[in-house]
N, C-alpha and C positions, 0 to 999 in steps of 0.2 A: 450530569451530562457527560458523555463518553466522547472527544471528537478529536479524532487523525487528520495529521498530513501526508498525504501521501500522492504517491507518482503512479500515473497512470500509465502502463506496460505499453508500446504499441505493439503492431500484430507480430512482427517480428520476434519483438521479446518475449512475447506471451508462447508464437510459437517455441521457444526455447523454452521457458519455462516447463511446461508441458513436455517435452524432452528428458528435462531430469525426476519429473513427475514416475515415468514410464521405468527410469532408470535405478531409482533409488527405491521404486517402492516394493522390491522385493525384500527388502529387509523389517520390514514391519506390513505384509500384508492386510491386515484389518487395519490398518492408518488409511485415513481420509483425505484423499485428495482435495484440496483446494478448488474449487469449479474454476476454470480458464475466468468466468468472468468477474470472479472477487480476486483476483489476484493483482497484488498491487505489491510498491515497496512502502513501507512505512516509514517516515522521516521522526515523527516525533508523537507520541499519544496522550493526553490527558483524561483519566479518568475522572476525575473529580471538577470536570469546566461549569462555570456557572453559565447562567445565561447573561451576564453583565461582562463575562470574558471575550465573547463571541468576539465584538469589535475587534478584540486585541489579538486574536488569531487571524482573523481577517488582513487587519494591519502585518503581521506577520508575512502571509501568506503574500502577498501583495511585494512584500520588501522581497521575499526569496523569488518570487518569480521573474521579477527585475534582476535578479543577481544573476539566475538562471537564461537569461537573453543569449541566444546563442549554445548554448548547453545541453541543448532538448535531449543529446547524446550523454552519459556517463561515462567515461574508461573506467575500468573494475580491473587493473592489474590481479588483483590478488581477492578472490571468492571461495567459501569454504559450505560445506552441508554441513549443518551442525545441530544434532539429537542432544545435546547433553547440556546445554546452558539452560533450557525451558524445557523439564521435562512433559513428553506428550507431543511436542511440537517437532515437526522437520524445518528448518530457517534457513534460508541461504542469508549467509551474512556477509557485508563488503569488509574493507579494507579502515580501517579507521582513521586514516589519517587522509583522506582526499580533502580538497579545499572545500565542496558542499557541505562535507559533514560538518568541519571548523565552523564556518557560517553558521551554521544552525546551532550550534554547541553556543555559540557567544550572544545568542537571542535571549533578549530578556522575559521570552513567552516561556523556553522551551531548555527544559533543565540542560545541563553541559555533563560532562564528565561521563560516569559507569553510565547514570539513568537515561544518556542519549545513545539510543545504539538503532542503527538504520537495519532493517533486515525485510525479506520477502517469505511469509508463510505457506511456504508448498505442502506442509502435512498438516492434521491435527490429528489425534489418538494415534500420536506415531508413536512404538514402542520398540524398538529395535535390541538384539539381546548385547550389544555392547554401544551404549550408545558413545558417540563422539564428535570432533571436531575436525574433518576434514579438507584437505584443499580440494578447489576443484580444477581441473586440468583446463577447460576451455575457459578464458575471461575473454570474452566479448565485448565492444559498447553496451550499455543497454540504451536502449532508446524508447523516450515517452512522451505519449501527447497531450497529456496536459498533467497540471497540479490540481489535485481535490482536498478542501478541509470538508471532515466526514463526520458525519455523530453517527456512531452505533450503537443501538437500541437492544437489548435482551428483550425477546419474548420467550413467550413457552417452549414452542416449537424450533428457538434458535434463535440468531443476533441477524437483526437488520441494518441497512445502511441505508442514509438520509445524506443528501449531497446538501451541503450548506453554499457551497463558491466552487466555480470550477475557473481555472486562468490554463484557455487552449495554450499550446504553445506555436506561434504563426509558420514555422515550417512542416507541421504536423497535419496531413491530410485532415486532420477532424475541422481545422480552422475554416478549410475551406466549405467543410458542410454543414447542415443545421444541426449545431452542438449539440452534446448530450447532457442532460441535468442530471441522468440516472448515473450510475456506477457503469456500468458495459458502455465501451465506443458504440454499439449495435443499436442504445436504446434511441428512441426518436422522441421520446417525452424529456422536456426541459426549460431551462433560462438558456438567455443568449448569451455568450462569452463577458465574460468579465463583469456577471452581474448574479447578486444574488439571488438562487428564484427560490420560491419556497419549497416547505416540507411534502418529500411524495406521498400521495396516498399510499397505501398499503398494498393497493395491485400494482403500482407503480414501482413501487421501490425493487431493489434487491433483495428478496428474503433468501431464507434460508437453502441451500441445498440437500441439508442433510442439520437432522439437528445434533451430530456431531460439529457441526459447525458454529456453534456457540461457545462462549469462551474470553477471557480475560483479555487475550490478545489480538489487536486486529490485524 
């Protein structure tokens, strides 16, 4: 089992996101944008979770979102576009040293050190003819409406996502409407806040955009 933590963008960020989408993708034209509605930051990934771990992500998921109380916002002094650590990949990557990331690094679910590294995948088949590690000039807040542990599924045609937990965050307009179980704020199929609901069907879910979109990393 493949399953992410990860922060769900609100419209704001997403519209940024999107932004540098437009801005950096002249340097690797045939790289694939991200669809606005898989775009997420990823806190922490196991590929190898059993179904006997589930719990303990859960549990996990539950501690960070309490730690997160008030937080729905990130400060990102310090954000870079970076081609060269995951070849194929565009990553905007934070700063390493924020208190969230610490938190997460010292979880007994979710390894620490190199193997914890938070990032948001704007590209995939990005091939750029010098690839690197750049700063980026605007650091924003980002701001996000909820927390999702995710299992991502390989098919043929591309990697699907399966919302296992979603934890809205209560200042976040999604709180105040009928949450989403799916991946996109937009979807109206789900569980209610703070509860597990099951596996999407297959029209339900997020599939693929492009089956460039399958891949090692979510």
């Amino acid at each position: 089992m493949r399953l992410f933590l990860a922060l769900i963008p609100s419209e704001d960020s997403l519209d940024l996101l999107e932004k540098w989408q437009s801005r950096f993708r002249a340097e690797s034209p045939l790289g694939r944008p991200v669809n606005r509605d898989r775009l997420h930051l990823t806190l922490a990934f196991d590929g190898r979770a059993t179904p006997e771990s589930l719990q303990k992500y859960l549990r996990e998921g539950e501690r960070l979102h309490r730690t997160m109380a008030g937080m729905e916002a990130i400060a990102a002094p310090s954000l870079a576009f970076d081609t060269r650590s995951v070849p194929g990949l565009g990553l905007v990557t934070f700063a390493p040293d924020l208190p969230l990331w610490k938190s997460l690094g010292e979880s007994p679910v979710f390894p620490g050190g190199e193997a914890f590294w938070p990032h948001i995948t704007l590209f995939r088949k990005f091939f750029p003819k010098e690839p690197a590690v750049r700063p980026i000039e605007e650091s924003p807040p980002f701001s996000f409406s909820r927390l999702s542990l995710i299992e991502s599924r390989l098919f043929s045609e591309g990697s699907r996502y399966f919302v296992k937990h979603n934890w809205p965050f209560p200042r976040s307009p999604l709180a105040a409407q009928k949450p989403s179980g799916a991946f996109p704020d937009r979807d109206e199929a789900g569980s209610p806040p703070g509860t597990t609901g099951p596996e999407m069907a297959e029209d339900r879910d997020i599939g693929p955009d492009r089956p460039a979109d399958a891949g090692g990393n979510p």
